[in-house]
C-alpha positions in Angstrom: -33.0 1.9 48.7 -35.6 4.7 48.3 -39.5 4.8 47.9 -41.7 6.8 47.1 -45.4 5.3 47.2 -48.3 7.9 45.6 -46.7 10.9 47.1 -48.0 14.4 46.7 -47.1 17.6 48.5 -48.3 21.2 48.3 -46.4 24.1 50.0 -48.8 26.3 52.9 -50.1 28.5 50.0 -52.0 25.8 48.3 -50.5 25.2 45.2 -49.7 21.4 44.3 -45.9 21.0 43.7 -46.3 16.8 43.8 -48.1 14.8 42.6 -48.8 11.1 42.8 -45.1 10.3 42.1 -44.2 6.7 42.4 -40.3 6.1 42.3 -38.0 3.3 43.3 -34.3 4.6 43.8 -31.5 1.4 44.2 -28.9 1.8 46.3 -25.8 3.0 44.8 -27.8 4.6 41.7 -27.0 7.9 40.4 -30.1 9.1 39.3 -30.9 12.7 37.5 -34.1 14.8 37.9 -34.2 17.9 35.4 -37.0 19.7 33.8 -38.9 23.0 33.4 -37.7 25.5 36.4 -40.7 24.8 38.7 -41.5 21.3 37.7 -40.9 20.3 41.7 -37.0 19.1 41.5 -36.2 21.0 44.4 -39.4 20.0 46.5 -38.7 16.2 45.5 -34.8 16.3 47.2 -36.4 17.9 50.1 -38.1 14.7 50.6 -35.4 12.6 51.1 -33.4 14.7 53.5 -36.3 15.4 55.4 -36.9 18.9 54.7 -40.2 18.2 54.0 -42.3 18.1 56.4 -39.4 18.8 59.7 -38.8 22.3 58.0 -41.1 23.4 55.5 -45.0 23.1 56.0 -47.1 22.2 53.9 -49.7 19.2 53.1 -47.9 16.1 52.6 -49.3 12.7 51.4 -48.2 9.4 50.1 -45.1 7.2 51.9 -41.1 8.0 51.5 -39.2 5.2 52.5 -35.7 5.1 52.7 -33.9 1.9 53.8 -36.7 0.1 54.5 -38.1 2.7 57.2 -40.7 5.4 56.6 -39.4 9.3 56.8 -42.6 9.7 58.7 -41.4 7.7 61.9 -37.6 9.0 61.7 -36.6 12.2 63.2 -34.9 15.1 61.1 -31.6 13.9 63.4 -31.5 10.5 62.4 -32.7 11.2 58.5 -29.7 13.9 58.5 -27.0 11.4 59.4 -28.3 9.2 56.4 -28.3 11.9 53.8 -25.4 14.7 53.0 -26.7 18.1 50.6 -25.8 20.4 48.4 -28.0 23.2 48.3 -28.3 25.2 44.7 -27.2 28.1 46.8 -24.7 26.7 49.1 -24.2 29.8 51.0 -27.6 29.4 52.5 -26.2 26.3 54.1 -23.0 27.2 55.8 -23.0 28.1 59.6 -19.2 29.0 59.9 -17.2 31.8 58.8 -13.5 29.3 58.4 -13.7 26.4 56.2 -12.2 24.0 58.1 -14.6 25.0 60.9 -17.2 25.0 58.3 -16.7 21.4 57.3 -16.3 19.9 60.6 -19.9 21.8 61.9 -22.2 19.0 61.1 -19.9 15.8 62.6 -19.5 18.0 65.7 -23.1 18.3 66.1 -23.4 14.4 66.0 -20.7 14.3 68.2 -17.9 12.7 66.7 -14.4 12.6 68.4 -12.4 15.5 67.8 -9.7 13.4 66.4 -11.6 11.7 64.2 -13.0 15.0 63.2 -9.8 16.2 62.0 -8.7 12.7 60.5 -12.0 12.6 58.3 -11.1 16.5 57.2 -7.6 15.8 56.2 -8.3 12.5 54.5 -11.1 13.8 52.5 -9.5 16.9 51.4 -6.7 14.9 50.4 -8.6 12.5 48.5 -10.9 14.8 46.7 -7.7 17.3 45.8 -9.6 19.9 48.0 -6.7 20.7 50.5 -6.6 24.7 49.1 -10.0 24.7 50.5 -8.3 24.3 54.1 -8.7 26.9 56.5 -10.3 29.9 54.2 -12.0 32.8 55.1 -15.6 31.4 53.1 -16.9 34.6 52.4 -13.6 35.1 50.5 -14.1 31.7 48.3 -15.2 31.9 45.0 -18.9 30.6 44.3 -17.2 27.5 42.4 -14.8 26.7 45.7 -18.4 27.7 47.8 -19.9 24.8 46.2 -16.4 22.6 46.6 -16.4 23.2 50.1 -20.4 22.1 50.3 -19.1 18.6 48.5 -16.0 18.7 51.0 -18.8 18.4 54.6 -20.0 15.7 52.9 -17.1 13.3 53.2 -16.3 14.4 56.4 -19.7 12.6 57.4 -19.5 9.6 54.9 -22.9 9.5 54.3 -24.5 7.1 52.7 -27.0 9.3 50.5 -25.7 12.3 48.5 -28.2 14.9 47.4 -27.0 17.5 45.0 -29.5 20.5 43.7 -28.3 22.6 41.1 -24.6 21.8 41.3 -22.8 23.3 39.0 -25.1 26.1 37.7 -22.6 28.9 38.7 -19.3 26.9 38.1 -16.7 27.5 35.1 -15.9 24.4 33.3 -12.6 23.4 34.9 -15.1 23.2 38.7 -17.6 21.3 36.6 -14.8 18.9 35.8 -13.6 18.1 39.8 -17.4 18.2 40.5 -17.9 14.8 37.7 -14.9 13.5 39.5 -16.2 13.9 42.7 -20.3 11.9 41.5 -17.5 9.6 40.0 -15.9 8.9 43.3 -19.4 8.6 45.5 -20.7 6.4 42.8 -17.6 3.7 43.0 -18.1 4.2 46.4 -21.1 2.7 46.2 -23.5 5.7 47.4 -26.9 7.0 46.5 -26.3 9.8 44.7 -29.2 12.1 43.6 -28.8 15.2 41.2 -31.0 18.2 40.3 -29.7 19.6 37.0 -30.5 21.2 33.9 -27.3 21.0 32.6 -26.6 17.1 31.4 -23.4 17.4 29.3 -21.0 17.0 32.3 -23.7 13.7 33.4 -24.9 11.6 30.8 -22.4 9.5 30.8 -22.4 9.2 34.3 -25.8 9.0 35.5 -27.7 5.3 35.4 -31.1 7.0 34.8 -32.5 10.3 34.1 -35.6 11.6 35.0 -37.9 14.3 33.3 -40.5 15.8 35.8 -43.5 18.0 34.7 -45.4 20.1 36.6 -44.8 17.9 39.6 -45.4 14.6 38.0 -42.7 12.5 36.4 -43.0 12.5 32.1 -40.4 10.2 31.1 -37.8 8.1 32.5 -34.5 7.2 30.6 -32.2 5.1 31.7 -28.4 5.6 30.4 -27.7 3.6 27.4 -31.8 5.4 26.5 -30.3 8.5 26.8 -27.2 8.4 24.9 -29.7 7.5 21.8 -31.7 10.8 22.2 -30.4 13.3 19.8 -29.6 17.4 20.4 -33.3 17.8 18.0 -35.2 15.1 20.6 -33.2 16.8 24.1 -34.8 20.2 22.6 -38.2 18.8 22.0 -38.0 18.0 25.7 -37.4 21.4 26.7 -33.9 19.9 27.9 -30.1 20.7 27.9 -27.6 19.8 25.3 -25.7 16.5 26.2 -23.0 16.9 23.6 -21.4 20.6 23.6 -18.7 19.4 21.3 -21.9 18.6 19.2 -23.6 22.0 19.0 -23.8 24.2 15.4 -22.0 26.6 15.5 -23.1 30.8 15.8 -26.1 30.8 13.3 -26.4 34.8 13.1 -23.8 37.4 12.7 -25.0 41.0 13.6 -23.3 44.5 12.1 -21.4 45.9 14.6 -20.7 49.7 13.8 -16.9 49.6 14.9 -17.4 53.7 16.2 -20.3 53.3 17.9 -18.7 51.9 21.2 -18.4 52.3 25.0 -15.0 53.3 25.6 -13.0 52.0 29.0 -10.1 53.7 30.1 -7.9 52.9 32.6 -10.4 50.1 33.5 -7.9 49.1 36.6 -9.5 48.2 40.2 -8.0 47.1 43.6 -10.1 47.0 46.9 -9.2 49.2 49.2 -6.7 48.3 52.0 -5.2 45.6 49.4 -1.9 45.6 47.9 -3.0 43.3 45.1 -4.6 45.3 42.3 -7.8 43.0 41.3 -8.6 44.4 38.0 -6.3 45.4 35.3 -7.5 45.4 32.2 -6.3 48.9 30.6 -7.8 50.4 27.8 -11.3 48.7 25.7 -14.8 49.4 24.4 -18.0 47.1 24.4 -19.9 47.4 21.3 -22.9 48.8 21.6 -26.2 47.4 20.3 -24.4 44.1 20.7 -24.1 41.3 23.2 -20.0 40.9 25.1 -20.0 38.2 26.7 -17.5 38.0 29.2 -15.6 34.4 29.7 -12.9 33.3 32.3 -12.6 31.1 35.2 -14.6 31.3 38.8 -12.6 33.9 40.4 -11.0 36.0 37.4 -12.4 39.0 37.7 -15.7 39.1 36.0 -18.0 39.8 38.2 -15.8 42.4 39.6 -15.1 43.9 36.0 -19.2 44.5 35.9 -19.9 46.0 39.5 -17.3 48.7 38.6 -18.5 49.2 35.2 -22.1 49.9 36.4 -21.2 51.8 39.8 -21.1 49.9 42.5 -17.5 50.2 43.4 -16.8 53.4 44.9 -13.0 53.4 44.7 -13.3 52.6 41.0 -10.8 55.3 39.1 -11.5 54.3 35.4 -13.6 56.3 33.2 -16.5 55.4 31.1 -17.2 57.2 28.1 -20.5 56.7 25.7 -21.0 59.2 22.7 -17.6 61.4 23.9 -19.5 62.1 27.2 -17.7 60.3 30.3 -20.2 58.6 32.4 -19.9 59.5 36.1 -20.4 56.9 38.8 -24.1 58.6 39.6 -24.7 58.2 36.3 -23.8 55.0 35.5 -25.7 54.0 38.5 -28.7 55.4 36.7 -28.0 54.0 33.0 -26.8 50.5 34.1 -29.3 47.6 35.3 -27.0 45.2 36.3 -28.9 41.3 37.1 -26.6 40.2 40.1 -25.5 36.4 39.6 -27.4 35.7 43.2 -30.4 37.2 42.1 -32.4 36.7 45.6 -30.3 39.6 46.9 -31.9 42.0 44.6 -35.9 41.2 44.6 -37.4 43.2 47.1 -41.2 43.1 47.0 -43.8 41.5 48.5 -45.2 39.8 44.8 -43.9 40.3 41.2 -46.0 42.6 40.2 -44.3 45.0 42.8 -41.3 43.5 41.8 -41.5 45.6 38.3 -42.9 48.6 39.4 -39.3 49.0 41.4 -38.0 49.4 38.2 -40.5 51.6 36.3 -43.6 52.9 38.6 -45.5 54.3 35.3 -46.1 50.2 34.1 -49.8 49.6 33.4 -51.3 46.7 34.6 -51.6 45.1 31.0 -47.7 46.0 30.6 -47.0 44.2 33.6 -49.3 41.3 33.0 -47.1 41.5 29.4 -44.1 40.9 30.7 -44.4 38.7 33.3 -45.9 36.4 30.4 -42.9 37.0 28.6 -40.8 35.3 30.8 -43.2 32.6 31.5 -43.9 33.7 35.1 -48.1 35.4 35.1 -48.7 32.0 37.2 -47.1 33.0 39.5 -47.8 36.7 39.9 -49.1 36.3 43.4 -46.3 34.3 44.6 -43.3 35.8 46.9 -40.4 36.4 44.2 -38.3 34.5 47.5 -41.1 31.5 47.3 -40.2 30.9 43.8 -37.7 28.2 42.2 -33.9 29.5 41.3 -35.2 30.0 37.7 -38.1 31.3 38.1 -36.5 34.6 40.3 -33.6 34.6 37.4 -36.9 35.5 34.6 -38.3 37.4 37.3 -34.5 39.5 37.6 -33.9 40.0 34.1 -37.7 40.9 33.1 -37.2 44.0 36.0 -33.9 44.8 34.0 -35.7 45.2 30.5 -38.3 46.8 32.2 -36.3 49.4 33.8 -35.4 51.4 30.2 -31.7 51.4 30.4 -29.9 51.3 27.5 -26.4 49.4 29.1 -27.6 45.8 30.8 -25.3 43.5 32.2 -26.1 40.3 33.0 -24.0 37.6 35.4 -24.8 33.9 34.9 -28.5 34.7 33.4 -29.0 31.1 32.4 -28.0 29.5 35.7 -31.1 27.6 37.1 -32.8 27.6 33.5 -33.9 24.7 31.6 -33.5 24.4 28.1 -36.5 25.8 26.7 -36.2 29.0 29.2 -32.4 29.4 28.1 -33.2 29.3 24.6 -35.9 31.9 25.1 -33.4 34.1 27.4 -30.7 33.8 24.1 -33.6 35.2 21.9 -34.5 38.1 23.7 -30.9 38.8 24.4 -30.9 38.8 20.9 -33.6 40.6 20.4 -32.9 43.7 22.6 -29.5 43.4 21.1 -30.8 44.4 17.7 -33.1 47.4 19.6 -29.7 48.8 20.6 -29.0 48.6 24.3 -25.7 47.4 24.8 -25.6 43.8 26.4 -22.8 42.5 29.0 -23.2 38.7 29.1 -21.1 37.1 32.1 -21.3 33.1 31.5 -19.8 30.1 31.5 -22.7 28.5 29.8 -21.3 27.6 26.5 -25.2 27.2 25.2 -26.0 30.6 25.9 -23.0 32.3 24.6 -23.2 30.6 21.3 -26.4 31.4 21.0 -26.7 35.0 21.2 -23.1 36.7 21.2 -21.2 39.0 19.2 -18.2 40.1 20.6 -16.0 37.7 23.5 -13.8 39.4 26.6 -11.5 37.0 28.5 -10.2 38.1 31.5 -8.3 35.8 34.2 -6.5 37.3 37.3 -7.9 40.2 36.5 -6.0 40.4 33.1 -7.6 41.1 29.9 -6.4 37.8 28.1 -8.2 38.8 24.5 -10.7 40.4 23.0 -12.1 38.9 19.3 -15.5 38.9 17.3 -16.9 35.3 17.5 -17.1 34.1 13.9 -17.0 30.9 12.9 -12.7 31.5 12.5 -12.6 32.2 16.2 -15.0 29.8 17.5 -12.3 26.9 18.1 -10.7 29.8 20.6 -13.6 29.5 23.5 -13.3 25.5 23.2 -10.8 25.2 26.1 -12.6 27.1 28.7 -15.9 25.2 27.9 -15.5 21.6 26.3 -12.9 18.8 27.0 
């Protein structure tokens, strides 16, 4: 059992990210925290793995007790072998560059028997269908197997508390489905689990209780027959995530598309160099311009390939690129295309955000700035290190330095991940909006929300094959159900 008695905390610069939270967790519960990106989800799991206070500073207050015994008087070894995690970015986690090495790092450390290392690896890989995850180089796994192999550690261990941030904000649907399986298993297990999440769909009949946070504090708690009675009208009013996608209307707008005013792709064919195995091969297409692609397929297809060539970043790229019959060079595609990379901390590079958008356009005026940075709901935190902020929060931060920049071609990889409703909603509109401007928009998601939301045009592409390409109409709708709902 957990509790938490009048905690607050505030990170070293000051700002309050608890507060007062009272909260009684039951063994064996699965319990959901979502909410507006910075409401404190992420500080509240730190909590209970002991993050906070044994790794980041700050001023704590209040009494976490887990099992009867306060977090205060247990070391960060003995809270560790209580509690397994899933970080939202599970690359920041992982201390190995093989797999298998990878997943028995942690019972090592604790010192486990060698043998029963290798028992615990081979019976949980078995068990959670994870034995393709076995010896791989991890900087060659997709971000859906990434977050697999993160899940995978945790068996090893057995622990007896399972903390999950953010799980499945970069995974394509069939992932999202072995992930349920997986709460499923740890729950009939009888474990703790405890999820940070925006998207419910995959949960709510899952979860035993679901918590909405607010600015730090806790604004509603539902437990799971409560919130199978909320509607898709009441989840909005909340600010949160669809629970239904099988329930959602269908596309609500259809924009003109001028069918000769495209960006034509030839030869759009790609393989790394010193590999046999050609990566992308997609032949011949065009991308509507003042339109929003989006581009669909499973973890691992292609997609995020497909845009790092089409914007420049692959050297040995041998396709052309040709907007208003003038073929776009590499140099100049790097100069027309603002790509938003799917792990968007590896592109912000300043010391606060209003440096942030001056990287992409030095001539902004402080009231453009100060603009913008409302626009994507982030002037509160205009002091703040674009690093110290949440996972959503740097996403707005990302895409308000691509609109800023005054490129005309923006692509986007998994905008939406770490946004809550509200914010992904907003993100569809001025996809929309910018849309309708003119720039052409490359959407890379396997958020169904978003896409039906704001798109035009659909790509598929898996193993680097270009599967189809259709306008989304209501006709063709029924075509993106399997790669998205049950």
């Amino acid at each position: 059992m957990i509790e938490l008695k009048h905690v607050s905390f505030s990170y070293e610069n000051g700002t309050p990210s608890l507060k007062d939270i009272d909260l009684l967790i039951s063994s064996g519960e699965v319990i959901c925290f979502t909410g507006a990106s910075g409401c404190g989800k992420t500080t509240l799991l730190r909590l209970f793995n002991g993050l906070i206070p044994y790794f980041f500073n700050g001023k704590l207050t209040g009494e976490i007790i887990i099992n009867g015994t306060s977090t205060q008087t247990q070391s960060i070894y003995d809270l560790s072998q209580q509690t397994g995690s899933v970080f939202q970015n599970p690359r920041a986690q992982f201390f190995c560059l093989n797999s298998t090495s990878e997943m028995a790092f942690e019972a090592e450390n604790y010192g486990y028997h060698p043998q029963y290392i290798t028992e615990q690896i081979l019976k949980g890989t078995t068990d959670l269908n994870l034995s393709h995850l076995l010896d791989r180089d991890i900087f060659k796994l997709s971000g859906g197997e990434k977050q697999l192999l993160a899940c995978a550690t945790i068996e090893v261990c057995q622990h007896d508390i399972i903390i999950l941030d953010e799980p499945s904000s970069n995974l394509d649907h069939e992932t999202i489905k072995k992930l349920k399986q997986l709460i499923l298993r740890w729950k009939q297990a009888g474990k703790t689990v405890i999820i940070a999440e925006h998207r419910l769909y995959y949960l709510y009949d899952i979860v035993d209780r679901l918590v909405v946070m607010e600015q730090g504090a806790v604004a509603h708690s539902y437990t799971s027959a409560e919130l199978k009675q909320l509607t898709q009208t009441q989840l909005a009013g909340l600010g949160l995530r669809a629970t239904r996608l099988d329930l959602l209307p269908g596309k609500s707008h259809q924009r003109h598309i001028d069918s000769e005013n495209r960006l034509q792709l030839n030869e759009f064919n790609f393989k790394y160099k010193k590999q046999d195995k050609t990566t992308l091969q997609l032949g011949d297409l065009s991308l509507a311009r003042g339109a929003v692609t989006a581009i669909v397929g499973h973890n691992g297809a292609g997609k995020s390939t497909f845009a790092r060539c089409l914007c420049g970043l692959e050297r040995h790229f041998k396709g052309t690129v040709v907007e208003a019959q003038l073929t776009l060079k590499r140099k100049a595609r790097l100069k027309n295309v603002f790509m938003v990379f799917q792990d968007v901390h590896r592109q912000l590079f300043a010391e606060d955000l209003e440096e942030e958008l001056r990287l992409s356009d030095e001539t902004l005026t402080a009231e453009e700035i100060q603009h913008n940075l409302e626009t994507f709901n982030i002037a509160h935190q205009s002091d703040t290190h674009p690093l110290a902020l949440s996972g959503g929060q740097q996403q707005r931060l990302a895409v308000a330095s691509a609109v800023v920049s005054n490129r005309k071609i923006l692509i986007f990889d998994e905008p939406s991940s770490g946004l809550d409703g509200a914010n992904m909603r907003q993100m569809a509109a001025l996809l929309n909006r910018l849309a309708d401007k003119g720039y052409t928009i490359i959407l890379i998601t396997h958020d169904y929300e978003l896409l039906m939301a704001c798109t035009d045009e659909v790509i598929e592409i898996e193993h680097g094959q270009l599967v189809a390409q259709f306008v989304l109409n209501p006709e063709n709708e029924m075509r993106l159900a399997p790669l998205f709902i049950n």
